[in-house]
C-alpha positions in Angstrom: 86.1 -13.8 20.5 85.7 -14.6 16.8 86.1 -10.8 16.2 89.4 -9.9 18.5 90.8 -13.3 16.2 89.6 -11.5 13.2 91.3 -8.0 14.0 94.8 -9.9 15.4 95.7 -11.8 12.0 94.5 -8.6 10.5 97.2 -6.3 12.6 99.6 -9.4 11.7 99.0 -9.2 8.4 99.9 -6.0 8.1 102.8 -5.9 10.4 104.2 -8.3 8.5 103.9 -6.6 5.5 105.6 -3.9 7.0 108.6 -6.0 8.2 109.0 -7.9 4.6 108.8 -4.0 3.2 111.5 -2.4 5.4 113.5 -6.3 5.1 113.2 -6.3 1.6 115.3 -3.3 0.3 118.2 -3.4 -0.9 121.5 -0.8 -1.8 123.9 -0.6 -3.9 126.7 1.2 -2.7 129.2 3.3 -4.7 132.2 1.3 -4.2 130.0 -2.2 -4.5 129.4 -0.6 -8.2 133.3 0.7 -9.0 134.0 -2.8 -7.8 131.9 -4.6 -10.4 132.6 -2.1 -13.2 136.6 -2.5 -12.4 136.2 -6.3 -12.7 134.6 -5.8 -16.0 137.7 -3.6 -17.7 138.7 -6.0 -19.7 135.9 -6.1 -21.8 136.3 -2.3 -22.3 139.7 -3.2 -24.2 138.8 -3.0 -28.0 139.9 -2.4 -31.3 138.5 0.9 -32.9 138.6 3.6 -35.4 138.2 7.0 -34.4 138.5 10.2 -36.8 139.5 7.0 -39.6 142.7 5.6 -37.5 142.6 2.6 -36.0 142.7 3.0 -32.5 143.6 0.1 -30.0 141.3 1.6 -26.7 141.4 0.0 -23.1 140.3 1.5 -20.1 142.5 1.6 -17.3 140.8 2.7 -14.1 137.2 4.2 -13.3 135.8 6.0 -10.5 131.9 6.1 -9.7 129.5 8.7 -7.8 126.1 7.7 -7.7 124.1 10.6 -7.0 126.3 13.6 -7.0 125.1 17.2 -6.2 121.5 14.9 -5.1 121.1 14.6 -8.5 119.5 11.0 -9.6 122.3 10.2 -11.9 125.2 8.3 -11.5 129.2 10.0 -13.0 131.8 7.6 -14.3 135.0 8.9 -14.5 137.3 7.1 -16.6 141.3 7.3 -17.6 142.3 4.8 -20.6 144.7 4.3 -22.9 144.8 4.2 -26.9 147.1 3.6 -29.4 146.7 5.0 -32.7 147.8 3.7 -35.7 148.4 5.7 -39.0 151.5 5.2 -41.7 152.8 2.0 -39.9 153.6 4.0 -37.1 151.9 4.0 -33.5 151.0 7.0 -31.2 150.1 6.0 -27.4 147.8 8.8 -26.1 146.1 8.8 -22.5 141.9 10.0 -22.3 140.3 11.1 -19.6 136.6 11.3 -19.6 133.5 12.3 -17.0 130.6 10.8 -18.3 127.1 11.6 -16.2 124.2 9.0 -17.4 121.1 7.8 -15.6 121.0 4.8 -14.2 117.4 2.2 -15.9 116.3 -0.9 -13.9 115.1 -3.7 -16.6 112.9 -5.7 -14.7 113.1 -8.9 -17.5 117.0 -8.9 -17.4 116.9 -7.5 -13.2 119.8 -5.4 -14.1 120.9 -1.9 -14.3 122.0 -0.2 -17.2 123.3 2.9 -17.7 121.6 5.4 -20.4 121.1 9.0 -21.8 124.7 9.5 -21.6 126.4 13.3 -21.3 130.0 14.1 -21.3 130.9 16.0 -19.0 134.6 16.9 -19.5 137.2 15.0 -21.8 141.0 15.6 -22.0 144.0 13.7 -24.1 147.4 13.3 -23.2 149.3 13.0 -26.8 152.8 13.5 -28.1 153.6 16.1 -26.1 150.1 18.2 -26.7 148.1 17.9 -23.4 144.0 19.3 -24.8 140.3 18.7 -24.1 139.1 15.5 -26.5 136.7 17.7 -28.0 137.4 16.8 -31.6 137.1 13.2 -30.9 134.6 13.0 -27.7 131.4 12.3 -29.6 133.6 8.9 -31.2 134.4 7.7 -27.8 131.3 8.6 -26.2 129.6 6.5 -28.6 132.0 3.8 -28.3 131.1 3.7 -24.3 127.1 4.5 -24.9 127.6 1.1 -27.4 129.1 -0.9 -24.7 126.7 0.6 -21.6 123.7 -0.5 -24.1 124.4 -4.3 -23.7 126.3 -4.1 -20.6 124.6 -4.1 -17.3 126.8 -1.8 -14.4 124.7 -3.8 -11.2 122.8 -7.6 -11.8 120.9 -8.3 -8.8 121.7 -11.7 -7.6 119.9 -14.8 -7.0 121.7 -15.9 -4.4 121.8 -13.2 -1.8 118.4 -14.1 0.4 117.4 -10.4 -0.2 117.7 -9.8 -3.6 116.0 -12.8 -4.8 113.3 -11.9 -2.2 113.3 -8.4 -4.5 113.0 -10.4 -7.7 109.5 -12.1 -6.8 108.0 -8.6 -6.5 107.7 -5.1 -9.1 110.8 -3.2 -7.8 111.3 0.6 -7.3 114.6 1.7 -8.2 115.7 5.0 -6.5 119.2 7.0 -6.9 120.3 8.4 -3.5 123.6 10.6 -2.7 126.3 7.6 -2.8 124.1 4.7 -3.3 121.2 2.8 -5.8 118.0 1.9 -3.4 116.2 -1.1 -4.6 112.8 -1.4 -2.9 109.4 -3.4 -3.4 106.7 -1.3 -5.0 
């Protein structure tokens, strides 16, 4: 009898394990993260110099793939607006970038950051000359790699059940087609 008590809270044990496993994931979905990372634009507005101009920059709108072509990155693509200044006179220009960067769980700050940066295509809409932002894309893609560096793009929060169940534990962190898997180890 002893024995069958044994071998039942050991089949517990591990069916419970199970069910906290398979309970205790969590996703982030595409448009969860193009949410988050709209609500943030205003910190994206900033003051700048690019080639030596001062450049008033703020991003406008942003669209986000996570995963694209099952690849375990996620794409930003992003349309702002700048103003350059030179000779007391102002130029208004429109940017459009596709940046592709992998996504980096931090376990101490249990948030996601975005890193290793790549653009992918860059254009700028000018005083009449429409052009790829090729002369200027490694200053802005610098000014975004800056700005990813300290800001997180997902925080996982304490006060959903789930995700603060995730925070006890060593987390996994996998990129799937259209979403960020977050899963005990």
């Amino acid at each position: 009898m002893r024995n069958v008590l044994v071998i039942f809270a050991f089949l517990l044990g591990l069916t419970g394990c199970a069910q906290v496993s398979d309970l205790a994931s969590y996703s982030v979905t595409e448009q969860q993260l193009q949410q988050l990372m709209l609500r943030q634009l205003d910190q994206l507005t900033q003051q700048t110099r690019l080639a030596g101009m001062p450049v008033a920059l703020a991003v406008e709108d942003m669209q986000v793939l996570i995963g694209p072509d099952n690849s375990d990155s996620v794409r930003l693509g992003t349309k702002a607006s700048a103003v350059f200044s030179a000779f007391g006179l102002h130029y208004p220009a429109s940017l459009a970038l596709q940046i592709e960067a992998s996504p980096y769980y931090d376990a101490e700050q249990k948030a996601v950051f975005l890193r290793n940066l790549r653009l992918l295509d860059s254009s700028i809409d000018a005083a009449g000359y429409r052009g790829n932002l090729a002369p200027l894309s490694t200053e802005v893609l610098q000014l975004v790699n800056m700005w990813l560096q300290d800001q997180p793009v997902y925080r996982l929060d304490e006060s959903d059940p789930t995700q603060r169940l995730l925070m006890q534990m060593p987390l996994n962190m996998a990129v799937q087609q259209g979403r960020i898997r977050f899963s005990p180890l």
